[in-house]
PDB file of N, CA, C and O in Angstrom:
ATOM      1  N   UNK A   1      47.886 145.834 204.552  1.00  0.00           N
ATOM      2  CA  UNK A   1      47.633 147.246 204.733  1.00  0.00           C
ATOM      3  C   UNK A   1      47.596 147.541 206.228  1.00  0.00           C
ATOM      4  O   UNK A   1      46.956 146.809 206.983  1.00  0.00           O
ATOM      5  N   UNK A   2      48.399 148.802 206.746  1.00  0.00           N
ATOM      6  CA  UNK A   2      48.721 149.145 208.088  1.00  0.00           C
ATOM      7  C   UNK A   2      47.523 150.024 208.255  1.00  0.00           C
ATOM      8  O   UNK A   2      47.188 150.436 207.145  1.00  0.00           O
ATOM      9  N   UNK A   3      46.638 150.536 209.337  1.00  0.00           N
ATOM     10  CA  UNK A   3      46.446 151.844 209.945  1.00  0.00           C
ATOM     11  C   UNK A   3      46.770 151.902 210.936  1.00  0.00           C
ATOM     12  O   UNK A   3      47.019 150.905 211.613  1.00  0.00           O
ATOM     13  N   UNK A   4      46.903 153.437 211.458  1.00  0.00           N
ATOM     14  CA  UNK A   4      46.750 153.923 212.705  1.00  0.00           C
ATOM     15  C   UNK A   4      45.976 154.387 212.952  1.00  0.00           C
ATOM     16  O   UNK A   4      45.237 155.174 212.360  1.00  0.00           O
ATOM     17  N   UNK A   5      46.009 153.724 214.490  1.00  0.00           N
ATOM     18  CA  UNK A   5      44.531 154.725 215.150  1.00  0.00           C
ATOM     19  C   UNK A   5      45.155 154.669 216.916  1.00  0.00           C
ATOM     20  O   UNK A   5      45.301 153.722 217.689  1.00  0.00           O
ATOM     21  N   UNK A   6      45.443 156.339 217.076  1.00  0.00           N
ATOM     22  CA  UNK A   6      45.691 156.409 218.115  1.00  0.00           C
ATOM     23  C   UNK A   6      47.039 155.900 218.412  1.00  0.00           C
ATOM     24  O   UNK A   6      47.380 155.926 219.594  1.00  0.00           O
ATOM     25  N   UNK A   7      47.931 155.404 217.462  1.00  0.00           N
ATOM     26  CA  UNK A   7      49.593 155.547 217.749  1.00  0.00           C
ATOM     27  C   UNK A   7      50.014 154.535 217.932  1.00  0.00           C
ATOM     28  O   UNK A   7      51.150 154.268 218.323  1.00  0.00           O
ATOM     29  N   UNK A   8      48.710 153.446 217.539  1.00  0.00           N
ATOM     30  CA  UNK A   8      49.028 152.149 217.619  1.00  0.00           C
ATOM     31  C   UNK A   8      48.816 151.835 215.706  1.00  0.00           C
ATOM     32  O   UNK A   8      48.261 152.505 214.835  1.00  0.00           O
ATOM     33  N   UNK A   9      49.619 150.396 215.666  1.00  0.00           N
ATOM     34  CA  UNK A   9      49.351 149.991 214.539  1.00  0.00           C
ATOM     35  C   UNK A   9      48.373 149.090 214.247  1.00  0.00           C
ATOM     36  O   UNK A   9      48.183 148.444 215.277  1.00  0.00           O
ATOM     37  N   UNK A  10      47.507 148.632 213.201  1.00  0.00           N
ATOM     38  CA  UNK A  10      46.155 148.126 213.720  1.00  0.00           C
ATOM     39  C   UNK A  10      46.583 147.050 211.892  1.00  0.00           C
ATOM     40  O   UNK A  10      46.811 147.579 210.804  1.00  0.00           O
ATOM     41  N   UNK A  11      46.564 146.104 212.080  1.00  0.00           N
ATOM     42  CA  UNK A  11      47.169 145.326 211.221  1.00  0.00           C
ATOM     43  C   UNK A  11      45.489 145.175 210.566  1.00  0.00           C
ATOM     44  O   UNK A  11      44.493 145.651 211.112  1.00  0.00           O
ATOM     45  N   UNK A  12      45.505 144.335 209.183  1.00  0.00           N
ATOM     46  CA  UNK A  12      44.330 144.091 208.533  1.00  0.00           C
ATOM     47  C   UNK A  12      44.096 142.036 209.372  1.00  0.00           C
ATOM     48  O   UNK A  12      44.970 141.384 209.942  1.00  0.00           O
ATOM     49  N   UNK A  13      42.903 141.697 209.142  1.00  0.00           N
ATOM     50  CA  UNK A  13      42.737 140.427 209.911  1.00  0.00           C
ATOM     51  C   UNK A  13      43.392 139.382 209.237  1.00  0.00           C
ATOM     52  O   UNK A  13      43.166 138.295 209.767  1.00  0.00           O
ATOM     53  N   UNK A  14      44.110 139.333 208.274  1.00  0.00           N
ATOM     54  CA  UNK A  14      45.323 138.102 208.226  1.00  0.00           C
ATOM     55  C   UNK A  14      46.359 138.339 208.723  1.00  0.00           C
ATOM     56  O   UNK A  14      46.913 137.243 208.804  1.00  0.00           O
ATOM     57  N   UNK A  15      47.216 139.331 209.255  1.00  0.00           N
ATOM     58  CA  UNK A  15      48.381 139.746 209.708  1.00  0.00           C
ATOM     59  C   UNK A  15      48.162 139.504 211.761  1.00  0.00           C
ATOM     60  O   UNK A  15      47.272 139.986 212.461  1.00  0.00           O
ATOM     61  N   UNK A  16      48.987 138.873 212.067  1.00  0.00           N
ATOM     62  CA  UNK A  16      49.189 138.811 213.434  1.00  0.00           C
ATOM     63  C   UNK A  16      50.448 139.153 214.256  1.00  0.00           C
ATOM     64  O   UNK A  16      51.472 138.845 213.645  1.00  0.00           O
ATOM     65  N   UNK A  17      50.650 139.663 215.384  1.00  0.00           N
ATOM     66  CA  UNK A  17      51.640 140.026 216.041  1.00  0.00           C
ATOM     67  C   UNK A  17      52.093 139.112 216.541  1.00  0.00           C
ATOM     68  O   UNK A  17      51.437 138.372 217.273  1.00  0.00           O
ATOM     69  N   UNK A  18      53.365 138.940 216.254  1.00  0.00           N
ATOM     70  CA  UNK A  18      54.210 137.885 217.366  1.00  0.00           C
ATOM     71  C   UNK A  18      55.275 138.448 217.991  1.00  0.00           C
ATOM     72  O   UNK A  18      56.000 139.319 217.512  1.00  0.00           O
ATOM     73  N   UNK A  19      55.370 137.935 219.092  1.00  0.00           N
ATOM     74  CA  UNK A  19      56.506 138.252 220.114  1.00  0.00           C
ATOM     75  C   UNK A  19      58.058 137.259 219.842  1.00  0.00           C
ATOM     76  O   UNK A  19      58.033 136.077 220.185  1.00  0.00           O
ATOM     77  N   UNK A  20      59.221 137.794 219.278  1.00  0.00           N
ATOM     78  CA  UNK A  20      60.463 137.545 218.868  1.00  0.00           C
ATOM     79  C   UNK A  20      61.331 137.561 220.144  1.00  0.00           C
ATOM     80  O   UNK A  20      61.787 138.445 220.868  1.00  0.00           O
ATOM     81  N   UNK A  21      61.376 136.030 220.112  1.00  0.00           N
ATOM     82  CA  UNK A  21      62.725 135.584 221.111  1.00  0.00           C
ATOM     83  C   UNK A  21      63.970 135.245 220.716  1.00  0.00           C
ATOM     84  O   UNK A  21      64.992 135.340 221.395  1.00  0.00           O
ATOM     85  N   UNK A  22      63.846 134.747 219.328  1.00  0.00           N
ATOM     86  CA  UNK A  22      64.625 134.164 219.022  1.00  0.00           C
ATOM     87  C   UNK A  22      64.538 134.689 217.244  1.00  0.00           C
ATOM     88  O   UNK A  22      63.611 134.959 216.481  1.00  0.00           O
ATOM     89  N   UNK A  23      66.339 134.638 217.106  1.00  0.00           N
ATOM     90  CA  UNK A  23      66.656 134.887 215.735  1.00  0.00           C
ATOM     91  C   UNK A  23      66.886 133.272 215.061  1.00  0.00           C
ATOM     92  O   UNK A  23      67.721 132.521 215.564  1.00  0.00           O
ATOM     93  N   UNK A  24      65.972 132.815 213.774  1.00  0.00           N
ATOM     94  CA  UNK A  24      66.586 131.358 213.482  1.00  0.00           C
ATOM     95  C   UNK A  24      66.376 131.591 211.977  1.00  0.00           C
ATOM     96  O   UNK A  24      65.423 132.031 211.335  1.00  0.00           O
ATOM     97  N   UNK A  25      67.784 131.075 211.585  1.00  0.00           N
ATOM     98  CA  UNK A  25      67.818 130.913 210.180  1.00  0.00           C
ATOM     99  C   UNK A  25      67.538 129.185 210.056  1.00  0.00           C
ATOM    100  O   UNK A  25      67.790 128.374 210.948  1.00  0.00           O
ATOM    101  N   UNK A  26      66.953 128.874 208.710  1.00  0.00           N
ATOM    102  CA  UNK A  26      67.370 127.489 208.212  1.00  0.00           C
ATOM    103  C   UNK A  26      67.822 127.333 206.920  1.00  0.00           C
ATOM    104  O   UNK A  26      67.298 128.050 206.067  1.00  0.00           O
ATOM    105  N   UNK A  27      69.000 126.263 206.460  1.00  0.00           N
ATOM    106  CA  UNK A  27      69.882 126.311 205.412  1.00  0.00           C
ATOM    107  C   UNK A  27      69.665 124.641 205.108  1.00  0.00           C
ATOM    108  O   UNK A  27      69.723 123.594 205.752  1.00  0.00           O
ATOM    109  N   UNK A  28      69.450 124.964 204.061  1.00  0.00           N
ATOM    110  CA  UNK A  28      69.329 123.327 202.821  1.00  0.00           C
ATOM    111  C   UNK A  28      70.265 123.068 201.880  1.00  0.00           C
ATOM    112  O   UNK A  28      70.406 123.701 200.834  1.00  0.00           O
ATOM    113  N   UNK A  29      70.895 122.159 202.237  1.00  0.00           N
ATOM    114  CA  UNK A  29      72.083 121.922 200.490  1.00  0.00           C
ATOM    115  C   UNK A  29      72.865 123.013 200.961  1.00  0.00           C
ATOM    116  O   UNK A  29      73.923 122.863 200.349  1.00  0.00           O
ATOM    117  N   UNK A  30      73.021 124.341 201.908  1.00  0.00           N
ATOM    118  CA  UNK A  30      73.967 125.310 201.545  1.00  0.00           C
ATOM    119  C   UNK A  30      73.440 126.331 201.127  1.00  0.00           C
ATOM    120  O   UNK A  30      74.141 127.224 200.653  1.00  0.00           O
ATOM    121  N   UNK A  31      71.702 126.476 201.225  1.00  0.00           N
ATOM    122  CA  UNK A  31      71.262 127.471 200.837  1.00  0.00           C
ATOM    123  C   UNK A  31      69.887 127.827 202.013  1.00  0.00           C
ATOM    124  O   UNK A  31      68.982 127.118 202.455  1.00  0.00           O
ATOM    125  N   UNK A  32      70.357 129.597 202.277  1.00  0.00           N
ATOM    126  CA  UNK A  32      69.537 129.902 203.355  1.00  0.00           C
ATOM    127  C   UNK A  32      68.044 129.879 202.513  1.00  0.00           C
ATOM    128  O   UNK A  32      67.858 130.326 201.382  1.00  0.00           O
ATOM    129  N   UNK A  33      66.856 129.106 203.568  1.00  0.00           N
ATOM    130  CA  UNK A  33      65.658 129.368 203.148  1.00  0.00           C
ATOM    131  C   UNK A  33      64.773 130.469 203.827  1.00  0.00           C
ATOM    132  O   UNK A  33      64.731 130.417 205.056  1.00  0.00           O
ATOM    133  N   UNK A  34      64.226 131.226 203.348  1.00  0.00           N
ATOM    134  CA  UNK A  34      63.540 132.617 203.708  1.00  0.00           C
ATOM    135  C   UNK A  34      62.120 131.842 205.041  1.00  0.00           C
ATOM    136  O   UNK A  34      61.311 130.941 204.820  1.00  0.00           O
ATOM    137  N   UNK A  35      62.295 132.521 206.116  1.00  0.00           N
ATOM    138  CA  UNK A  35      61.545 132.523 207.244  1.00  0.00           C
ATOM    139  C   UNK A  35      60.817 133.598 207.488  1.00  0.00           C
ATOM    140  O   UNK A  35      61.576 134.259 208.197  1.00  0.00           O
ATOM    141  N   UNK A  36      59.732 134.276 207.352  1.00  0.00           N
ATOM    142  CA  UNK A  36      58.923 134.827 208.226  1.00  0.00           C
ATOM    143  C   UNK A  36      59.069 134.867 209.867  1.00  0.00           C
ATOM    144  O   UNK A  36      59.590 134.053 210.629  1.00  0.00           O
ATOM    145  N   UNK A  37      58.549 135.864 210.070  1.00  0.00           N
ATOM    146  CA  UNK A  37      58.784 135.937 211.913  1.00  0.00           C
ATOM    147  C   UNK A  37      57.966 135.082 212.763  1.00  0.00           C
ATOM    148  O   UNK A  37      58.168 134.861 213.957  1.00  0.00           O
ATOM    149  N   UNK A  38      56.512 134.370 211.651  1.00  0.00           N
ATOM    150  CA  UNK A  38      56.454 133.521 212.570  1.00  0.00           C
ATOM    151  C   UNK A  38      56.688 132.077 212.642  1.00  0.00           C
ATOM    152  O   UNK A  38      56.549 131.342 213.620  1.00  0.00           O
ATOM    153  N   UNK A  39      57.120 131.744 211.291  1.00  0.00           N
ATOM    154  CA  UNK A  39      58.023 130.404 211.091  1.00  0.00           C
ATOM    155  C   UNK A  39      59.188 130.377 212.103  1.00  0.00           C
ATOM    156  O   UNK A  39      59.318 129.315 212.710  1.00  0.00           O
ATOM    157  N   UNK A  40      59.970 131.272 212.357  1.00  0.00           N
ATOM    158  CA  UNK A  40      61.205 131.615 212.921  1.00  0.00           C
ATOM    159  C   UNK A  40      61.111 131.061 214.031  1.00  0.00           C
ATOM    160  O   UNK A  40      61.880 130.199 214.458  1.00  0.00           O
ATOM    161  N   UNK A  41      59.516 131.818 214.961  1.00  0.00           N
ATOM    162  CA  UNK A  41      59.428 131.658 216.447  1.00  0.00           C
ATOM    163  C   UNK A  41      59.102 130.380 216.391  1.00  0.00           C
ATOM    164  O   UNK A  41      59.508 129.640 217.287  1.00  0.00           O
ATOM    165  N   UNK A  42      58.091 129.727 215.047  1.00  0.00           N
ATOM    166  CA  UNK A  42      57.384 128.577 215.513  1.00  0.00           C
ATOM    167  C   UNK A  42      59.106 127.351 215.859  1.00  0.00           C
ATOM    168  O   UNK A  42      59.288 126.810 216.950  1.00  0.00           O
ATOM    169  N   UNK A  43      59.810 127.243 214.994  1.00  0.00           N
ATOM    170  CA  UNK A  43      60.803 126.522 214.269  1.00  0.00           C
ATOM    171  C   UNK A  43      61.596 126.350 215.854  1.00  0.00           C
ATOM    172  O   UNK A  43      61.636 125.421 216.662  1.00  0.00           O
ATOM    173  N   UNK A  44      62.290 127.985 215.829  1.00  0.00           N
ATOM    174  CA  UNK A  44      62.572 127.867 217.202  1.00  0.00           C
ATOM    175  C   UNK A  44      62.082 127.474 218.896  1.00  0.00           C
ATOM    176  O   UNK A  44      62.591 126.937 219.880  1.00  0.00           O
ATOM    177  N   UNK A  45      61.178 127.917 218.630  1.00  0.00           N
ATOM    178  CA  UNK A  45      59.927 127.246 220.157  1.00  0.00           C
ATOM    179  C   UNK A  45      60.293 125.399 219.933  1.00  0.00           C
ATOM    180  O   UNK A  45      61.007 124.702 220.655  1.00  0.00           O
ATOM    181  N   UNK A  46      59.648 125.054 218.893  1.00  0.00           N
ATOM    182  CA  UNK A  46      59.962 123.449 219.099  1.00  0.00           C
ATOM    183  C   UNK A  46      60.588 122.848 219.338  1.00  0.00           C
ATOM    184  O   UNK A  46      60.410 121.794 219.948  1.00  0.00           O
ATOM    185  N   UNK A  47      62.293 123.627 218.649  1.00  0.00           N
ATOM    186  CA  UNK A  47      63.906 123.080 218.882  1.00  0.00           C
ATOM    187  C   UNK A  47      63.961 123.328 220.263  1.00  0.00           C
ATOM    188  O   UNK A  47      64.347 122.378 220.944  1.00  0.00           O
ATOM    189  N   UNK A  48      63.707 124.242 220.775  1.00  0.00           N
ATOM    190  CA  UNK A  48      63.612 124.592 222.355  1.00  0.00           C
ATOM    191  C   UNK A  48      62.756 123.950 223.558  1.00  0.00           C
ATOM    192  O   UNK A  48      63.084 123.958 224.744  1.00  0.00           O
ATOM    193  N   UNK A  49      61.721 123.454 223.063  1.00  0.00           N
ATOM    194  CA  UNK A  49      61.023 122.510 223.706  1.00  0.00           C
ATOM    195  C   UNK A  49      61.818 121.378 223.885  1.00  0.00           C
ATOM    196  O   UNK A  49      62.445 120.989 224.870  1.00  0.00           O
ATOM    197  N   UNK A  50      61.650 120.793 222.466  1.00  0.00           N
ATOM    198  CA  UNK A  50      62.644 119.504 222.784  1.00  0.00           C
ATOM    199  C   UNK A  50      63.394 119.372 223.463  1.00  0.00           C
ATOM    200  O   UNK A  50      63.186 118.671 224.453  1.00  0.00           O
ATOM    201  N   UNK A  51      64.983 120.159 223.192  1.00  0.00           N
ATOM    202  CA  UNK A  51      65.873 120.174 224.087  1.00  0.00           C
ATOM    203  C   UNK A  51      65.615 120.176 225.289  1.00  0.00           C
ATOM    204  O   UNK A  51      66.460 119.595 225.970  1.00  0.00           O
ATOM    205  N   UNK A  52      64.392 120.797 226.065  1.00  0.00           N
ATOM    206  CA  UNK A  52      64.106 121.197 227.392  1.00  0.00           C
ATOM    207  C   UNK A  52      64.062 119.617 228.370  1.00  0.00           C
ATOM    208  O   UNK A  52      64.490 119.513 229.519  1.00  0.00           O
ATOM    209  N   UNK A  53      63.404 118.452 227.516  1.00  0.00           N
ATOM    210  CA  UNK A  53      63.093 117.810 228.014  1.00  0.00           C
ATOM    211  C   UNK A  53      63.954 116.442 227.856  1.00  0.00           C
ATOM    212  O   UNK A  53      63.503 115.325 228.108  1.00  0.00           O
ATOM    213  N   UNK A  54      65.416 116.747 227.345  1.00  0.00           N
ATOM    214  CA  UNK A  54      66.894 116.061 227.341  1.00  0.00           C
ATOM    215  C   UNK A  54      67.562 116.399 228.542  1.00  0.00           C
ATOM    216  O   UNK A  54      67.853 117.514 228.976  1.00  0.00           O
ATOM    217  N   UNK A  55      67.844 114.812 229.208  1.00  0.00           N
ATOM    218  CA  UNK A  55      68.519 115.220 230.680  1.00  0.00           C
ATOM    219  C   UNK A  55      69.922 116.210 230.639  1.00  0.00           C
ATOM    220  O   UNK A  55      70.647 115.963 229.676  1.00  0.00           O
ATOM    221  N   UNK A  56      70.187 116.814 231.147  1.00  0.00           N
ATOM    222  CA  UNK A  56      71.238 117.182 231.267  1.00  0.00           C
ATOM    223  C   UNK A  56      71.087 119.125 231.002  1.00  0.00           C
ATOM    224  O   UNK A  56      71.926 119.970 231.311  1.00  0.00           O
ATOM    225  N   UNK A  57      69.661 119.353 230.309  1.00  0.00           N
ATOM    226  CA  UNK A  57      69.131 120.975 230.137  1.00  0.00           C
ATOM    227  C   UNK A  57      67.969 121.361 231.269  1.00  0.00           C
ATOM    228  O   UNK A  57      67.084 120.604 231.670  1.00  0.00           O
ATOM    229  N   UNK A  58      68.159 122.468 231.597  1.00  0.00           N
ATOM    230  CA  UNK A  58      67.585 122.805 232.782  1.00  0.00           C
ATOM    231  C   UNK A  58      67.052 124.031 232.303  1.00  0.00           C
ATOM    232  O   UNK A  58      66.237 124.661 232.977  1.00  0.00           O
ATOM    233  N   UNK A  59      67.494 124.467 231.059  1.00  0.00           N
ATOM    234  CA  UNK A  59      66.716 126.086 231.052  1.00  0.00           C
ATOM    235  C   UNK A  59      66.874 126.206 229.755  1.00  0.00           C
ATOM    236  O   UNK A  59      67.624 125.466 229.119  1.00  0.00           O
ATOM    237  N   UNK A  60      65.953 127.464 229.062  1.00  0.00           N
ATOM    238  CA  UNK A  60      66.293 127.636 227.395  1.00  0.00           C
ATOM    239  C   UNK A  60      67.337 127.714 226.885  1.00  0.00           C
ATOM    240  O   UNK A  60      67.903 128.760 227.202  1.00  0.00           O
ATOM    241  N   UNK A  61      68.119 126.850 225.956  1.00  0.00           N
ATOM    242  CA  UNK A  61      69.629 127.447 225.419  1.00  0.00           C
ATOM    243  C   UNK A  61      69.596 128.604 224.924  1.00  0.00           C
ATOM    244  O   UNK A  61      68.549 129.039 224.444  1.00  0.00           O
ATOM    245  N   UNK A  62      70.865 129.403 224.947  1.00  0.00           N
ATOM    246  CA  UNK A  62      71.086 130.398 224.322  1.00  0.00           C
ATOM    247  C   UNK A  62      71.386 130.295 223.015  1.00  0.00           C
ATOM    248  O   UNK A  62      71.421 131.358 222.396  1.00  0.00           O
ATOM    249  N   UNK A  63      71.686 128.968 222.231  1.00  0.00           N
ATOM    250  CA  UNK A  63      71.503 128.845 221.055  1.00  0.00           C
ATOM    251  C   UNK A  63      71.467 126.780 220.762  1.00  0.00           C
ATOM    252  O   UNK A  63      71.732 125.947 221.628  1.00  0.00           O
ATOM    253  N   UNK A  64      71.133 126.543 219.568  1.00  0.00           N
ATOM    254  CA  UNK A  64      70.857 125.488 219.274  1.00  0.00           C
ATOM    255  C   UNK A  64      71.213 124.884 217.512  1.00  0.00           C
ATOM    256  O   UNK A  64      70.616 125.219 216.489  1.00  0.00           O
ATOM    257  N   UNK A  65      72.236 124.031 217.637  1.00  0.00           N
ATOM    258  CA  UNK A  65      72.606 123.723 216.178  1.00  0.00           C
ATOM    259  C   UNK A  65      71.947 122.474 216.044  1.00  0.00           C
ATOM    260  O   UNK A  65      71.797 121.807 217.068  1.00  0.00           O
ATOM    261  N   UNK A  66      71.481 121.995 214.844  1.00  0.00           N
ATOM    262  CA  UNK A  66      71.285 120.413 214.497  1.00  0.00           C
ATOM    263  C   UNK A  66      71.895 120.547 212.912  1.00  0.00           C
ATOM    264  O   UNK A  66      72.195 121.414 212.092  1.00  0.00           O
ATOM    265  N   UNK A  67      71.874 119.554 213.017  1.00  0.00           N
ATOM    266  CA  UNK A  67      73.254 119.164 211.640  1.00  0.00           C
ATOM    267  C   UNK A  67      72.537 117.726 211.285  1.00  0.00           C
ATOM    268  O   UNK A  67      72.816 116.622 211.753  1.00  0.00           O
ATOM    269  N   UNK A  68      71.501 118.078 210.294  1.00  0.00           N
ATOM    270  CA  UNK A  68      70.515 116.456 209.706  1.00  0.00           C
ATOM    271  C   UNK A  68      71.583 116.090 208.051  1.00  0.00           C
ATOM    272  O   UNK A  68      71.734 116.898 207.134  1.00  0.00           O
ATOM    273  N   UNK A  69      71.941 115.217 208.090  1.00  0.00           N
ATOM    274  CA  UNK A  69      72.430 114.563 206.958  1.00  0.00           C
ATOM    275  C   UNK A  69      71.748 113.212 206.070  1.00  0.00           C
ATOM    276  O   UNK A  69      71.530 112.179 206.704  1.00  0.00           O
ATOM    277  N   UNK A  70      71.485 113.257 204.859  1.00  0.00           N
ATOM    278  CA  UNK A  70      70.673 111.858 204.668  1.00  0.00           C
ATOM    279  C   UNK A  70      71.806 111.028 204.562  1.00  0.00           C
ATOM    280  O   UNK A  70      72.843 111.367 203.992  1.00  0.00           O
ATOM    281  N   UNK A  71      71.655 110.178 204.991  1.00  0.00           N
ATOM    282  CA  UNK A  71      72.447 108.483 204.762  1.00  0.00           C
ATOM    283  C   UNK A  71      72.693 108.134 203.150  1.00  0.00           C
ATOM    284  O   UNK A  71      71.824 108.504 202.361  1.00  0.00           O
ATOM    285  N   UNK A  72      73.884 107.415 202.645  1.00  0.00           N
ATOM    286  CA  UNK A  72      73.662 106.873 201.576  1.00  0.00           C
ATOM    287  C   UNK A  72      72.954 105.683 201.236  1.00  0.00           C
ATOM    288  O   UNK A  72      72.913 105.068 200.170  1.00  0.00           O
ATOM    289  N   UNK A  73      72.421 105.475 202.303  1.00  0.00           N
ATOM    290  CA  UNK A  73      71.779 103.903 202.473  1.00  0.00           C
ATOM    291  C   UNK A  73      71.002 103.646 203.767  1.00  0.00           C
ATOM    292  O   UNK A  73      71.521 103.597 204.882  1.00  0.00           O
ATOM    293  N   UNK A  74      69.505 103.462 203.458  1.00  0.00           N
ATOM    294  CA  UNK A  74      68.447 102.980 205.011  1.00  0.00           C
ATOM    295  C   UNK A  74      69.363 102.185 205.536  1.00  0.00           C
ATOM    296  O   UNK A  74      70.087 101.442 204.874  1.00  0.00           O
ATOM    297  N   UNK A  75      69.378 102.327 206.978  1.00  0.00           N
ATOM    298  CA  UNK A  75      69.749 101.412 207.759  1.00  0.00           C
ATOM    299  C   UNK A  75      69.208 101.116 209.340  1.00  0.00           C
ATOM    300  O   UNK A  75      69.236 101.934 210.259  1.00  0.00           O
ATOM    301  N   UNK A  76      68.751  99.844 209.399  1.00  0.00           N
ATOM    302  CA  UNK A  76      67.918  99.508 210.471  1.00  0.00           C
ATOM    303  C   UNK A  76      68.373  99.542 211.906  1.00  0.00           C
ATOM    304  O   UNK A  76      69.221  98.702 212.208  1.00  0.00           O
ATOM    305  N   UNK A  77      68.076 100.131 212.576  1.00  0.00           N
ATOM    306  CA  UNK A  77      68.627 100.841 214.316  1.00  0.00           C
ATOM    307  C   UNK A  77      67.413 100.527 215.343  1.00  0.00           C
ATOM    308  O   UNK A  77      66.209 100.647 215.116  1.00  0.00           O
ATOM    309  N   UNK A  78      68.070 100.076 216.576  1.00  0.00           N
ATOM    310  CA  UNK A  78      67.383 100.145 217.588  1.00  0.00           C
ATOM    311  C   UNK A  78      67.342 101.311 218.084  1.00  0.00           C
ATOM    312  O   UNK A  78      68.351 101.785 218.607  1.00  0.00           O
ATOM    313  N   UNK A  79      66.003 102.100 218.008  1.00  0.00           N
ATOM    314  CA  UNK A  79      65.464 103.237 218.064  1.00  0.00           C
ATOM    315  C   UNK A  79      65.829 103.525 219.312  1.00  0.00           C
ATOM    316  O   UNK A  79      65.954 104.739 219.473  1.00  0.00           O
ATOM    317  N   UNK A  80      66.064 102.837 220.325  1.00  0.00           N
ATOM    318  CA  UNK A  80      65.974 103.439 221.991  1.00  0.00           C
ATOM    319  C   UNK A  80      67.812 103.216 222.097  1.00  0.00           C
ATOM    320  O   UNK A  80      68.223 103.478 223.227  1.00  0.00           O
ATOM    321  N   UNK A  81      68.715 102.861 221.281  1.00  0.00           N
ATOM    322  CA  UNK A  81      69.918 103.077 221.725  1.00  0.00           C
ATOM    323  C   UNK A  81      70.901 104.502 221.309  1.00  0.00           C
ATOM    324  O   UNK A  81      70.333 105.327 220.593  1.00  0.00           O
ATOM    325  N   UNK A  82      72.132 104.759 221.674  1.00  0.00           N
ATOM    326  CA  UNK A  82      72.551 105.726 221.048  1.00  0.00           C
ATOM    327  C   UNK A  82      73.801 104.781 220.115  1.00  0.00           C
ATOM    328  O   UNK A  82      74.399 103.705 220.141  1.00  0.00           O
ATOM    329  N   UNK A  83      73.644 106.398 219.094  1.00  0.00           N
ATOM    330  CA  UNK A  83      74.381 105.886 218.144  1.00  0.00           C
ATOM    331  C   UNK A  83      76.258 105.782 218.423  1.00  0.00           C
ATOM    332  O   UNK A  83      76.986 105.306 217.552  1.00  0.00           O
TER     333      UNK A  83
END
């Protein structure tokens, strides 16, 4: 439930304002899953963190893909090499 008071909007105490930087969808199997605005920011802030602190990024991307696939089969990797 919204009021106004004074031309502002005054949300009820479970509802919070967040500030939108970023538009982020996420898709499973091929199917978009429904985000809230503040899943969106949270989802995005983290992907953006991360990246921040991969040599070669110096500032927020203007956008960010990851592409997770499961394996048909565990397979054991030295965690500190690339693939």
């Amino acid at each position: 439930m919204h009021a106004f008071v004074r031309g502002e909007v005054v949300l009820g105490d479970s509802h919070r304002i967040v500030k939108k930087n970023f538009k982020t969808e996420l898709w499973v199997d091929g199917k978009q899953l429904p985000l809230n605005h503040m899943m969106q920011e949270t989802l995005a802030n983290i992907l953006a963190g991360f990246t921040k602190t991969l040599k070669g990024i110096d500032a927020v991307p203007e956008s960010i893909e990851v592409k997770v696939n499961k394996l048909h089969r565990i397979v054991d990797v030295d965690a500190h090499t690339y693939p």
